[in-house]
ROSE-4610 file (N, C-alpha, C; in Angstrom, 1 decimal, always signed):
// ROSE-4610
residu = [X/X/X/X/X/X/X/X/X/X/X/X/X/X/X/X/X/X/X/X/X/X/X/X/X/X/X/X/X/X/X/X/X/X/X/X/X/X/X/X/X/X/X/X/X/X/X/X/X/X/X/X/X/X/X/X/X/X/X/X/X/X/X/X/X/X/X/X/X/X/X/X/X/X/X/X/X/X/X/X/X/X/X/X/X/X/X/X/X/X/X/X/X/X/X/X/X/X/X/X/X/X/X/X/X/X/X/X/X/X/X/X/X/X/X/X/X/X/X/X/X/X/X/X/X/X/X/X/X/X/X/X/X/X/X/X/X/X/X/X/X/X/X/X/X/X/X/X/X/X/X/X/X/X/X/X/X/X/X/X/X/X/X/X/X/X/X/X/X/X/X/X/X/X/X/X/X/X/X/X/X/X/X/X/X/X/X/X/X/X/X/X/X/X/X/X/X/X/X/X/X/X/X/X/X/X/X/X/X/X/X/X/X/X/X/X/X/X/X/X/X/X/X/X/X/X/X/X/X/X/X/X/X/X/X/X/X/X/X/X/X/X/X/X/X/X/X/X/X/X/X/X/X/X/X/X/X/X/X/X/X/X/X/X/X/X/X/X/X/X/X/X/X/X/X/X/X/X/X/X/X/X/X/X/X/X/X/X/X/X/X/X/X/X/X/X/X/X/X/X/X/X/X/X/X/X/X/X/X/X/X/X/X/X/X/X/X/X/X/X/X/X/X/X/X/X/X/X/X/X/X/X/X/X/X/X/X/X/X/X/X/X/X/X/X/X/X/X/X/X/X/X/X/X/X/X/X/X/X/X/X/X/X/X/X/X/X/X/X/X/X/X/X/X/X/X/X/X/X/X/X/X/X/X/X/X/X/X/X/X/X/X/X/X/X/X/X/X/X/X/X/X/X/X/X/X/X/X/X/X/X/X/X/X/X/X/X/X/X/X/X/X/X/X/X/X/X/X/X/X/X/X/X/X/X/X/X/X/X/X/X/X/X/X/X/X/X/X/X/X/X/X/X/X/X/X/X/X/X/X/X/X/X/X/X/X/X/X/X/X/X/X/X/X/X/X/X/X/X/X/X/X/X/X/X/X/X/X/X/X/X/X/X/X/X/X/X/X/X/X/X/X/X/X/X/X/X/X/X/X/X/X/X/X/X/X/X/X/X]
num = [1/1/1/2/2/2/3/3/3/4/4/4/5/5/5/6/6/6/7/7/7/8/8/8/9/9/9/10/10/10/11/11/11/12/12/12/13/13/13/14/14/14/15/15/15/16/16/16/17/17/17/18/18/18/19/19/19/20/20/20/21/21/21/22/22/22/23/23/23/24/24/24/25/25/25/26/26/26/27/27/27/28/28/28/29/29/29/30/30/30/31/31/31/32/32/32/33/33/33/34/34/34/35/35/35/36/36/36/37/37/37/38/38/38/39/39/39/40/40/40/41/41/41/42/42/42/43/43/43/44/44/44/45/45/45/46/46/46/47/47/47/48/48/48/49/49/49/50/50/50/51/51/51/52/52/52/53/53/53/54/54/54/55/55/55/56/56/56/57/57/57/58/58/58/59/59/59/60/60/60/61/61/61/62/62/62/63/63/63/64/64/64/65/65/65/66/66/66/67/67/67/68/68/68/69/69/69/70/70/70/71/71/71/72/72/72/73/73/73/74/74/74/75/75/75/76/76/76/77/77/77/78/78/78/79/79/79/80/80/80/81/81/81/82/82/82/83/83/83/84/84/84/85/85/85/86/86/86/87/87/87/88/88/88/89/89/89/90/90/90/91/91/91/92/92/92/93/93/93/94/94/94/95/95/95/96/96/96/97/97/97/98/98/98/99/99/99/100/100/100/101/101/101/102/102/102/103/103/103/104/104/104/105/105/105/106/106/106/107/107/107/108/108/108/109/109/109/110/110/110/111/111/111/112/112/112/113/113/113/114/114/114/115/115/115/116/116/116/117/117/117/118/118/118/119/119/119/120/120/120/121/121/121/122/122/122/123/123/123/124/124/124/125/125/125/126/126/126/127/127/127/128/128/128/129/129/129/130/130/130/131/131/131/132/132/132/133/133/133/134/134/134/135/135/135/136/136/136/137/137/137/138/138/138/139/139/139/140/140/140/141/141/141/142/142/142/143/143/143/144/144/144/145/145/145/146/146/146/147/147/147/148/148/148/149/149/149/150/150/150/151/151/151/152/152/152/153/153/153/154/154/154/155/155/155/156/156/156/157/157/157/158/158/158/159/159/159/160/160/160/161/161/161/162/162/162/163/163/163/164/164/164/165/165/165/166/166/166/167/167/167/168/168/168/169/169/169/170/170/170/171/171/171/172/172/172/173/173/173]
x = [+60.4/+59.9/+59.2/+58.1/+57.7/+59.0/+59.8/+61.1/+62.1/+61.5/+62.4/+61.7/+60.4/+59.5/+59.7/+59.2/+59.6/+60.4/+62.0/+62.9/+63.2/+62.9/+63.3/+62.1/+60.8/+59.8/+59.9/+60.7/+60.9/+62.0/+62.7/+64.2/+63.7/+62.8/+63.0/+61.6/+61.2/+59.9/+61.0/+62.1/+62.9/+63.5/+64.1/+64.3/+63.6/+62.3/+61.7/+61.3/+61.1/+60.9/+61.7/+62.8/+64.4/+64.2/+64.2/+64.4/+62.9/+62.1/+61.2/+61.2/+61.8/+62.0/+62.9/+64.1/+65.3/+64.6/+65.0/+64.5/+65.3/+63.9/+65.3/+65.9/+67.2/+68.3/+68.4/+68.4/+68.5/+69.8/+70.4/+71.5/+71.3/+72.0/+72.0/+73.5/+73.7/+74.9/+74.4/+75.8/+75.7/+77.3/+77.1/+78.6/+78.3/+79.6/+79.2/+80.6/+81.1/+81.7/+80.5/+79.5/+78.4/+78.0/+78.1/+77.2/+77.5/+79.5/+79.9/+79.9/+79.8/+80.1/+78.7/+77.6/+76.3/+75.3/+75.8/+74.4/+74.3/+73.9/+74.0/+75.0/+75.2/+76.2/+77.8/+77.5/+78.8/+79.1/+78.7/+78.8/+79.3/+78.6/+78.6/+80.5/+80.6/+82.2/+82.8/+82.7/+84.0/+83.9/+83.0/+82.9/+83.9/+83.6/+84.1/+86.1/+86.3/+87.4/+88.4/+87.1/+87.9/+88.0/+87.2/+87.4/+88.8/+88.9/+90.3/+91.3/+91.3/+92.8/+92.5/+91.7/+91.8/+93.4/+93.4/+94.6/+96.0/+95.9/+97.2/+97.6/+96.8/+97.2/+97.5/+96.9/+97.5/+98.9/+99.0/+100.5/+101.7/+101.1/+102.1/+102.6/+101.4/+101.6/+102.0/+102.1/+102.9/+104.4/+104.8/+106.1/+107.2/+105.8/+106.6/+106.9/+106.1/+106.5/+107.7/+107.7/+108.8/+110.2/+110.1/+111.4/+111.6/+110.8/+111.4/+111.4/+111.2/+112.2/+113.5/+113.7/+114.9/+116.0/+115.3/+116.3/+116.6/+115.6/+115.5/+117.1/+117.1/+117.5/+119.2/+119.3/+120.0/+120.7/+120.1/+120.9/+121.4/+120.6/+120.9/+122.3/+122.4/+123.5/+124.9/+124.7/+126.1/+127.1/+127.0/+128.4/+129.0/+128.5/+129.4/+129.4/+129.0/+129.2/+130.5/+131.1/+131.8/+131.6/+132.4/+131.7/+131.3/+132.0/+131.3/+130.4/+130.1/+128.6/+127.7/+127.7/+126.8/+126.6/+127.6/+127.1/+126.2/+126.6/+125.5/+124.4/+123.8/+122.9/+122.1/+122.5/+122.0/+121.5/+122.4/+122.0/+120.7/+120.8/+119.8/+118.1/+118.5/+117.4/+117.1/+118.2/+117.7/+117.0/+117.5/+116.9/+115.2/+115.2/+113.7/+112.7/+113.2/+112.8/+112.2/+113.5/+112.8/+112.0/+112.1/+111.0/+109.7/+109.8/+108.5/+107.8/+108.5/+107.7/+107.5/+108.4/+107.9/+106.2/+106.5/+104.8/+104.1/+104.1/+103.4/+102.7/+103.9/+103.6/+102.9/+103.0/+101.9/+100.9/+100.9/+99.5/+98.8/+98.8/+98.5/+98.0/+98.5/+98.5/+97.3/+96.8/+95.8/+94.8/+94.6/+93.7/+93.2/+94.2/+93.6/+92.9/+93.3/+93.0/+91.3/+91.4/+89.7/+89.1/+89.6/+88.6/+88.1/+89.1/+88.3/+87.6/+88.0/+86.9/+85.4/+85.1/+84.4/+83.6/+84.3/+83.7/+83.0/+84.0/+83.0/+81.5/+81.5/+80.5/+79.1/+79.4/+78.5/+78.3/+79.5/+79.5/+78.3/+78.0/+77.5/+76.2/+75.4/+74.4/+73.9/+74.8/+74.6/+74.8/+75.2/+75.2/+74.1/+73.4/+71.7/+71.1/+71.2/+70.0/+70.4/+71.2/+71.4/+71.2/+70.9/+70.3/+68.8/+68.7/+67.1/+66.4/+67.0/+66.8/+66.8/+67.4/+68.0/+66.7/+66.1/+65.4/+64.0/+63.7/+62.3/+62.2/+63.4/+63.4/+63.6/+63.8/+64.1/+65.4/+66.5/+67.4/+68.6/+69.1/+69.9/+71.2/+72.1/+73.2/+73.4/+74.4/+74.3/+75.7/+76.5/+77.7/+78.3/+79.4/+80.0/+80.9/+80.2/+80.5/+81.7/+83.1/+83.9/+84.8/+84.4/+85.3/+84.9/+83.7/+83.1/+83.8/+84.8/+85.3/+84.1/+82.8/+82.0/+82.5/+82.7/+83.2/+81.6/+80.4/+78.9/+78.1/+77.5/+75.9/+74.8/+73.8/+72.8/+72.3/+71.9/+72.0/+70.9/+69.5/+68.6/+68.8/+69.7/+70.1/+70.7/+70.8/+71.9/+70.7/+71.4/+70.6/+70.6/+72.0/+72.6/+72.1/+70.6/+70.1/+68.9/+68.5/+67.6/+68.3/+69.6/+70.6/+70.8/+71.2/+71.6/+69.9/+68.7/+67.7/+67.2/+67.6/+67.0/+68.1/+69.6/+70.3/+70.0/+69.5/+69.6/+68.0/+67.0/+65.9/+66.3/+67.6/+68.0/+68.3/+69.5/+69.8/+69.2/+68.2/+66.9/+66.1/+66.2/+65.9/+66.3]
y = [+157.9/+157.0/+155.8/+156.2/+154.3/+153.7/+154.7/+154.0/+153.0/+153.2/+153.1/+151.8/+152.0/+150.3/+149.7/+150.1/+149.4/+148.5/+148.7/+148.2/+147.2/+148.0/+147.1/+145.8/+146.4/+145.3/+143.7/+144.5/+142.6/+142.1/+142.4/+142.3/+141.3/+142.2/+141.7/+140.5/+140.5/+139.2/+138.1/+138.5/+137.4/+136.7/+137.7/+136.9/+136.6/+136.7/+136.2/+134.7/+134.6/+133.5/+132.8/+133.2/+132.3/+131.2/+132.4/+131.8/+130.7/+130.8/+130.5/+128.8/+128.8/+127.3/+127.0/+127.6/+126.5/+125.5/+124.3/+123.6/+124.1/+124.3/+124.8/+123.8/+123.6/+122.8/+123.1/+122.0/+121.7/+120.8/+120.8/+120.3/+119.5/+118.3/+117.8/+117.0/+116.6/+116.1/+114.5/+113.8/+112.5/+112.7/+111.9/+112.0/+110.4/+110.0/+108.8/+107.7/+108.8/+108.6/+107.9/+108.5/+108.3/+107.3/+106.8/+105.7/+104.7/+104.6/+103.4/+103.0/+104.3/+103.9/+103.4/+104.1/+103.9/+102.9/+102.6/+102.0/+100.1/+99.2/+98.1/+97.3/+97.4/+97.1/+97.4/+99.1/+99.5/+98.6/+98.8/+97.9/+96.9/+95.8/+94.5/+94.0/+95.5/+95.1/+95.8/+96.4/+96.7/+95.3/+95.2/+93.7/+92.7/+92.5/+91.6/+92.0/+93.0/+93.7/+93.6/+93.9/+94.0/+92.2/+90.9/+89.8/+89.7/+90.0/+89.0/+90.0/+91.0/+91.9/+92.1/+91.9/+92.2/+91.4/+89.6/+89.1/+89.7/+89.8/+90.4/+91.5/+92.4/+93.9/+93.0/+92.8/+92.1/+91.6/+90.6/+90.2/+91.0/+92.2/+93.2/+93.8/+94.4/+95.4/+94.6/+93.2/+92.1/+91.8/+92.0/+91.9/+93.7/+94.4/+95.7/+95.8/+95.5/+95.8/+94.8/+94.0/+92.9/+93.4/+94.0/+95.1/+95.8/+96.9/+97.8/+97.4/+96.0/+95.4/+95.2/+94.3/+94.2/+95.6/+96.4/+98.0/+98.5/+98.7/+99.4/+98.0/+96.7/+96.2/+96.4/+96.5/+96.9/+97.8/+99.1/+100.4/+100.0/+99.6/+99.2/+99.0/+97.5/+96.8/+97.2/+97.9/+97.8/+98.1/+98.8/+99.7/+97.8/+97.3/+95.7/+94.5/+94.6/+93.8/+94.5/+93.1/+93.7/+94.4/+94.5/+95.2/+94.1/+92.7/+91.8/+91.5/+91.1/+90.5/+91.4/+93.5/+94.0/+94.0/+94.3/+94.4/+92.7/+91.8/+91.4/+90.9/+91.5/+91.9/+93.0/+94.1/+95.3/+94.3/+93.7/+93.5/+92.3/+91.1/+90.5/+91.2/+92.6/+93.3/+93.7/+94.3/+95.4/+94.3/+93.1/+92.1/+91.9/+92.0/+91.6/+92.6/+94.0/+95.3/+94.9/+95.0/+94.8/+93.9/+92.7/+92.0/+92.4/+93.0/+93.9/+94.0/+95.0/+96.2/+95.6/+94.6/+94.0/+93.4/+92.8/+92.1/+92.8/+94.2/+95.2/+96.2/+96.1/+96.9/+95.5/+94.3/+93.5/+93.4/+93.1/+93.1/+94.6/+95.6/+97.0/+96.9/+96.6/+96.7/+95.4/+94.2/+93.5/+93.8/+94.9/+95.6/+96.4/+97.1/+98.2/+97.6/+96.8/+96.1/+95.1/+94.6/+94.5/+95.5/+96.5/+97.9/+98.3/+97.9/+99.1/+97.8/+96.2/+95.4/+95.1/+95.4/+95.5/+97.1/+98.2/+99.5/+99.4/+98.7/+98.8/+97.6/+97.0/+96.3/+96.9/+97.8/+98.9/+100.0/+100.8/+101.9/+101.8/+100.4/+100.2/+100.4/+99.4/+99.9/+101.2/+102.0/+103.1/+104.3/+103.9/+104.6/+105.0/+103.7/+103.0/+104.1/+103.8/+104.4/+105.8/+106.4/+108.4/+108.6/+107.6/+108.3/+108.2/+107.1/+106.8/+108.6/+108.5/+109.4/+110.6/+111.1/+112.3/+112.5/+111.5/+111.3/+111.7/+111.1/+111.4/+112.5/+113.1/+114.8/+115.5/+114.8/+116.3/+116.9/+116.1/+116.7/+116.9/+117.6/+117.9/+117.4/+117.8/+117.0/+116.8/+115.8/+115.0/+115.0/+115.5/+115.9/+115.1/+114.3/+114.0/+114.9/+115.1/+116.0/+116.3/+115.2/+115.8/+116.1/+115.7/+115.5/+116.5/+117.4/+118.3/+119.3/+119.9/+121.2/+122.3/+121.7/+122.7/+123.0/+124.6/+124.8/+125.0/+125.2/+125.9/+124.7/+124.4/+123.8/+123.3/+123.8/+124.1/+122.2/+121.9/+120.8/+120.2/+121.2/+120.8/+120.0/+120.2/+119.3/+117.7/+117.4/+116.6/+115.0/+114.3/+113.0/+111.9/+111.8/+110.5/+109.9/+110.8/+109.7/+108.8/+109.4/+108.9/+107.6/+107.9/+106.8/+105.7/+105.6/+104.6/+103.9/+104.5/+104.0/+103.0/+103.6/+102.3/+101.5/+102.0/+101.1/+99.8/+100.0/+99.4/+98.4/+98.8/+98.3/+96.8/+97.3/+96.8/+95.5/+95.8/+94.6/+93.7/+94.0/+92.7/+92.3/+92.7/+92.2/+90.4]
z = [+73.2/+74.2/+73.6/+72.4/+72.1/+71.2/+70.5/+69.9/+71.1/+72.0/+73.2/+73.5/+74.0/+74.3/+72.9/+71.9/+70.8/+70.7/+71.3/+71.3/+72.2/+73.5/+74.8/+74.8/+75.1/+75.1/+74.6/+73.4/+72.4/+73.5/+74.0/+74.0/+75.5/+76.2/+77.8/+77.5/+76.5/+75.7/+75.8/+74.5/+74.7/+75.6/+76.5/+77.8/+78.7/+78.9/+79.6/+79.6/+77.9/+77.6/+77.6/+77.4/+77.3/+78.8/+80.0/+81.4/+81.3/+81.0/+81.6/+80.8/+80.0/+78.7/+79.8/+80.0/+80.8/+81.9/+82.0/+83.3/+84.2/+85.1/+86.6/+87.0/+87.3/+88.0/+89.3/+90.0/+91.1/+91.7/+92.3/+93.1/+94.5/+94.7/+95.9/+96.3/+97.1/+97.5/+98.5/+98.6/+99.2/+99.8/+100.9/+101.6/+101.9/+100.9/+100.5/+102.1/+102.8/+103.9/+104.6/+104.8/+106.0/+105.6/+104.2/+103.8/+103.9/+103.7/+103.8/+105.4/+106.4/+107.9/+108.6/+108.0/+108.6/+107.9/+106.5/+106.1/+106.4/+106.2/+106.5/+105.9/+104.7/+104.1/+104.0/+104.7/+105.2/+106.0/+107.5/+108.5/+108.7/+107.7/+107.4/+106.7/+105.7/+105.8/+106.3/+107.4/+108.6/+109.2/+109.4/+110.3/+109.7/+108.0/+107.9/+107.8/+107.6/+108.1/+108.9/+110.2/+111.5/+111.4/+111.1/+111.3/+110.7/+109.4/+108.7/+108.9/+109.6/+109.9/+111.3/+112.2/+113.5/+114.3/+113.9/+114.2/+114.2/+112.7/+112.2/+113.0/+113.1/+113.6/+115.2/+116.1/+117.3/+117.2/+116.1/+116.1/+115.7/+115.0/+114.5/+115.9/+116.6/+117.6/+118.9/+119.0/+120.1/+119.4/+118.1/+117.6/+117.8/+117.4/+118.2/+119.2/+119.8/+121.2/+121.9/+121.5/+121.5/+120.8/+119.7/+119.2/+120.0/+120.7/+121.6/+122.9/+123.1/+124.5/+124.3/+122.9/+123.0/+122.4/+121.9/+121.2/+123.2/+123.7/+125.1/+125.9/+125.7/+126.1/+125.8/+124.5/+123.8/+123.9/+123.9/+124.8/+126.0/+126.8/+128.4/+128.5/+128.0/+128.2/+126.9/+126.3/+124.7/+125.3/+126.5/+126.9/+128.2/+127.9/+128.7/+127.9/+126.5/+125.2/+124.1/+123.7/+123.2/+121.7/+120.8/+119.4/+118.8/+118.6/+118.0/+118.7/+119.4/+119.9/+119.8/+119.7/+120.2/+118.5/+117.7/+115.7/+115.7/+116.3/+115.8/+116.4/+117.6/+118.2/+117.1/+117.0/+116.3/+114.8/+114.4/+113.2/+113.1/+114.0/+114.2/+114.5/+115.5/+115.7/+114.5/+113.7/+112.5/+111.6/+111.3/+110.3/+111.0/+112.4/+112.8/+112.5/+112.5/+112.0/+110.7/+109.8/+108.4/+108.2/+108.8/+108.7/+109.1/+109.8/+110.2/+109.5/+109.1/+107.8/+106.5/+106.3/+105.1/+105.4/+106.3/+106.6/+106.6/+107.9/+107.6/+106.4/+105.7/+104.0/+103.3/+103.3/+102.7/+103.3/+104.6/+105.1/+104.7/+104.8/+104.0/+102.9/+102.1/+101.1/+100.7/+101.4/+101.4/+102.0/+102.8/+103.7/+102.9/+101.9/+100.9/+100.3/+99.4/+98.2/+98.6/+99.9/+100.4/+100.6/+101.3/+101.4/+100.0/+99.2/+97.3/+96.9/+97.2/+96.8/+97.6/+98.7/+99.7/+99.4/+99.3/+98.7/+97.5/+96.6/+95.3/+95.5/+96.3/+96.1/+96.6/+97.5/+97.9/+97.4/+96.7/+96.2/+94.0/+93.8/+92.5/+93.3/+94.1/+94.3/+94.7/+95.4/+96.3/+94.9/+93.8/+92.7/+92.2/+91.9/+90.9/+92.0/+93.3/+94.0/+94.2/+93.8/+94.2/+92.6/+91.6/+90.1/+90.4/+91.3/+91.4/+92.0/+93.3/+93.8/+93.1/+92.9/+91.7/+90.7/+89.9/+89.0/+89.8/+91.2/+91.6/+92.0/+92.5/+92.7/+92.2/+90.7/+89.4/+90.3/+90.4/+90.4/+89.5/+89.1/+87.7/+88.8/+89.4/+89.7/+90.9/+91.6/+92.9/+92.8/+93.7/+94.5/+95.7/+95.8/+96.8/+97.7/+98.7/+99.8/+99.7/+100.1/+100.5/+98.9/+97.8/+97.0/+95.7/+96.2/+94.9/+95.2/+96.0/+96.3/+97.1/+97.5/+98.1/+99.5/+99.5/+100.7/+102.0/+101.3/+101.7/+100.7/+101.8/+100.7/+101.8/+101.3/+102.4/+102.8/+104.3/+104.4/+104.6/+104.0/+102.9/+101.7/+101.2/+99.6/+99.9/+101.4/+101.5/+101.2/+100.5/+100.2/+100.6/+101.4/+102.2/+102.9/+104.0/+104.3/+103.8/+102.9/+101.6/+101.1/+100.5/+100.0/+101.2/+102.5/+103.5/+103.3/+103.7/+103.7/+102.5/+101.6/+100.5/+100.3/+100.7/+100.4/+101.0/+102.4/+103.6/+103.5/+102.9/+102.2/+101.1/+99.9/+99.4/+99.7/+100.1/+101.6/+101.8/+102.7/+103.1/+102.1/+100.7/+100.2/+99.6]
């Protein structure tokens, strides 16, 4: 029996002390979704967003609809056109088509390319301030909600509205 504490005693000394040296780690998360939709600066670029693509999309979705007058028109009438006039009907449509989509795929593609320039302008400060945060709560690591693979995380940890608030402080500055 003391051969027995003898042995154990040191053993469960060491780990006690082991645990008690480790700093406890703590975890928190940011859903950096909410931040770009809710915080002031979010906001500020949907706005500016919706301003320089709100046109375009109008004119896309008045040119569609203008294609499927004339495709609807198209069907209607082919059976009292003959084949040359209706091939190139079809084909003038099909040329207005592709035109379409070419605009559409560049306008896209400039909508993106403002979204990741417009995001990163928000996403650097919203960075500074979830280390700030992190640091005053002794928090060992900070998680993006949708993109850390957490399927559970208690929504005590969640920091996002800490982050919108000073983002949003920042701002007026």
């Amino acid at each position: 029996m003391k051969l027995l504490v003898r042995c154990v005693l040191p053993l469960l000394f060491l780990a006690a002390t082991a645990s008690a040296a480790a700093p406890p780690g703590s975890i928190g998360y940011v859903d950096m979704q909410v931040i770009l939709d809710k915080s002031a600066m979010g906001k500020e670029a949907q706005a500016t967003l919706k301003e320089k693509f709100s046109g375009r999309q109008a004119e896309f979705a008045e040119e569609e609809q203008e294609i499927r007058r004339l495709q609807g028109t198209l069907q209607r009438d082919q059976a009292l056109m003959s084949q040359a006039e209706l091939d190139k009907k079809k084909a003038k449509l099909q040329k207005r088509v592709k035109k379409l989509q070419k605009e559409g795929a560049k306008a896209q593609r400039e909508l993106l390319e403002e979204q990741n320039k417009l995001g990163k302008s928000i996403l650097g400060p919203a960075e500074t301030i979830i280390t700030a945060v992190a640091k005053e709560k002794n928090i060992s690591a900070v998680f993006e909600r949708h993109q850390s693979g957490l399927l559970y995380i208690d929504q005590a940890l969640d920091l996002t509205a800490e982050v919108i608030k000073r983002l949003d402080a920042k701002k007026k500055k």
